[in-house]
Residue, then its C-alpha position, 0 to 999 in steps of 0.5 A: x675765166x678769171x683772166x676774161x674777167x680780169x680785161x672785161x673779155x665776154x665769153x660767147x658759146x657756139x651752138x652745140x653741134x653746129x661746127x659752121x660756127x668754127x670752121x674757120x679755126x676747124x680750118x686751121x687745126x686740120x691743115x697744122x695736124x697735117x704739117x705735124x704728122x710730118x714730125x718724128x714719132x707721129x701715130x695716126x688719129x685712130x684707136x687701131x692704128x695706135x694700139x700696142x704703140x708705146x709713146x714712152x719708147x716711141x717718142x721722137x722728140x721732147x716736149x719743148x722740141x716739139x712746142x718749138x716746132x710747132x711755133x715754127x710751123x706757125x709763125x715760120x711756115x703758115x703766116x709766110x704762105x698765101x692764104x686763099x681768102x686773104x690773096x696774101x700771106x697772113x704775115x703780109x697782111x698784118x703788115x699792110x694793116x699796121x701801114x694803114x695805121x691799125x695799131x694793135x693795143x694789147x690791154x695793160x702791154x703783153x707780158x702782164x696780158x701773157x700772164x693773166x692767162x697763164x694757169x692760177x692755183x692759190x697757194x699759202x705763204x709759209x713762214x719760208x715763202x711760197x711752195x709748188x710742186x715740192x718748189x720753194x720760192x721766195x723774193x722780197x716782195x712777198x712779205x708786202x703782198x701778205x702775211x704767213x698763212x694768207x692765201x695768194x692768187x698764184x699763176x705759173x708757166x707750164x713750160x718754165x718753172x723757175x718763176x711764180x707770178x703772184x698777185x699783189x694788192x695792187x692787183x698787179x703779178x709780182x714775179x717770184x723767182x726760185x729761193x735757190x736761183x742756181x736751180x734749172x728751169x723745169x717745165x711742168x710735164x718734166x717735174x711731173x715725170x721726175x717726180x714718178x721716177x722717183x716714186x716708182x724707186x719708193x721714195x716715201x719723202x720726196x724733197x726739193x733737192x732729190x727732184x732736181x738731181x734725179x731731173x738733172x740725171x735724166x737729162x743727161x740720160 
């Protein structure tokens, strides 16, 4: 919402229950569940056929490989097949209206667009910087955005948590990056999932450096 306010976006809602109005995107889901049932690890939709199934044991790839996958079946496979409709592939038919001279303007350029819409949380500036899930971040911008105790609009990839995006008075996402930069990239689901590991072996103080040893060992596990 605060990212549709930010570019001036007007939300409009479809009736309730008359899903004519989205067929087109009921379209697109339907056909790629249907390509992702193919991967490794797939359940089927229903209840039944999923109970008594473990998604732990039975998982069959990682949280990124899957997101990778699923951006191949995108921009690999579905905008490179003829579409009914269009007579062409999606991809070609992008092509032939950038040849026509339609430029696709993405307001204030993609990344800080990207980021707009990312997740936002309001954090505290402590005296040490910014923290997020047990994190500590820091970079020298910080102190000409506020002051300790002030609260900052803070958005965050949860795919990628070695940076957190804040914003300035300038009304501009300033990138703050970890205070210990050698840390790993962690996505959000990893930190999570790190940080039960953790609990269930009844760590009653959990700090930064235990969550990217225990996230490092269950890597290489």
């Amino acid at each position: 919402m605060r990212g549709c306010r930010e570019y001036g976006i007007t939300l409009l809602h479809g009736p309730v229950h008359r899903l004519q109005f989205g067929r087109h995107i009921e379209r697109l889901i339907g056909t790629t569940l249907g390509q992702l049932h193919l991967l490794p690890g797939t359940k089927d939709g229903s209840p039944e056929a999923r109970a008594g199934s473990n998604p732990v044991r039975d998982a069959g790839m990682t949280l990124s490989e899957f997101a990778h996958s699923l951006c191949l079946e995108i921009a690999g496979r579905y905008h490179q097949e003829k579409h009914l409709i269009l007579g062409m592939s999606p991809g070609a038919a992008w092509s032939a209206s950038l040849a026509k001279g339609v430029v696709p303007v993405v307001p204030a350029g993609p990344d800080r667009f990207l980021i707009s819409f990312l997740p936002v949380v309001q954090r505290r500036l402590q005296p040490h910087g910014l923290y997020f899930g047990r994190i500590r971040y820091w970079s020298d911008v910080l102190p000409t955005i506020a002051r300790p105790g002030e609260t900052l609009i803070v958005r965050h990839d949860t795919r990628d948590g070695s940076h957190l995006y804040v914003m300035g008075k300038d009304k501009r996402y300033h990138p703050v990056p970890y205070a210990n930069v050698t840390r790993p990239a962690i996505s959000l689901a990893e930190l999570r999932f790190t940080y039960g590991v953790l609990r269930s072996q009844s760590r009653k103080r959990i700090n930064e450096a235990m969550l990217f040893t225990t996230y490092e060992q269950l890597r290489q596990l």
